[in-house]
C-alpha positions in Angstrom: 2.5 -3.8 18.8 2.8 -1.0 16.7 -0.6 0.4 14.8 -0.5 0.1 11.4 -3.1 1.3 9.1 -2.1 -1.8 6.7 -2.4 -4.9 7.6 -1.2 -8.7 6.3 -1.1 -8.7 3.1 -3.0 -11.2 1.3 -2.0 -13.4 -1.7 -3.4 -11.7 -5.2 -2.6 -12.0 -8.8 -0.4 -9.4 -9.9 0.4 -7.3 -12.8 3.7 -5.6 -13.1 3.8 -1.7 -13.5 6.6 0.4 -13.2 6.5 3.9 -11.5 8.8 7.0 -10.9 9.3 7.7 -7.2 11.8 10.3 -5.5 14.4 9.7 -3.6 12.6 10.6 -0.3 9.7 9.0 -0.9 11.2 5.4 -1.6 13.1 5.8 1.8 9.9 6.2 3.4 8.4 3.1 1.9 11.6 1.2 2.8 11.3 2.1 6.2 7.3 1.5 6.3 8.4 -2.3 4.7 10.6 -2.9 7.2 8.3 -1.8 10.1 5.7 -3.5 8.3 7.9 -6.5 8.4 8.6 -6.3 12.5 5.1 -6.2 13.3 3.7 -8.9 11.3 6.5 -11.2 11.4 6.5 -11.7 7.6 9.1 -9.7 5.5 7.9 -7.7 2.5 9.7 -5.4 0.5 8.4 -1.5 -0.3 7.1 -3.2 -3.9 5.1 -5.3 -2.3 3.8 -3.2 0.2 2.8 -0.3 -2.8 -0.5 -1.8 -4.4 -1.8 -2.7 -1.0 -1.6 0.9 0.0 -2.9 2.3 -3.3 -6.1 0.2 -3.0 -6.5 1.2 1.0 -6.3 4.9 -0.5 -8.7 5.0 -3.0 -11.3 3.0 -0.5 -11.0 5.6 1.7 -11.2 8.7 -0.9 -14.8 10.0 -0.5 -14.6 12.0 -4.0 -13.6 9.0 -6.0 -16.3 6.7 -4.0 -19.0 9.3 -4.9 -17.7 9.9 -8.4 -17.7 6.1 -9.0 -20.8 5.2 -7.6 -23.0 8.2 -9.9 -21.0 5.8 -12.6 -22.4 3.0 -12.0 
């Protein structure tokens, strides 16, 4: 099985937001869905896929973990 950083994803509510991507980039995210897709077994599409990978992002961004946490 091939290693992907993100995993299933779960079942959230949502909020529609519409973004700007190039042509390149949405490629890539259609190729990540579809791989996504083959190694969980449940078909997503790159929309899908998008706030998932945001989120796993920012938890992993030291400078917005420290700047957040000297907010709070």
């Amino acid at each position: 099985m091939t290693a992907l950083r993100l995993g299933p994803l779960p079942k959230t509510e949502t909020l529609k937001l519409t973004i700007s991507l190039t042509v390149e980039l949405k490629a890539q995210l259609d190729r990540y869905a579809k791989l996504h897709s083959q190694t969980w077994g449940e078909t997503v599409d790159a929309t899908a896929l998008v706030p998932h990978m945001l989120e796993a992002f920012m938890a992993r961004d030291r400078g917005f973990r420290q700047a957040k946490s000297k907010r709070e």
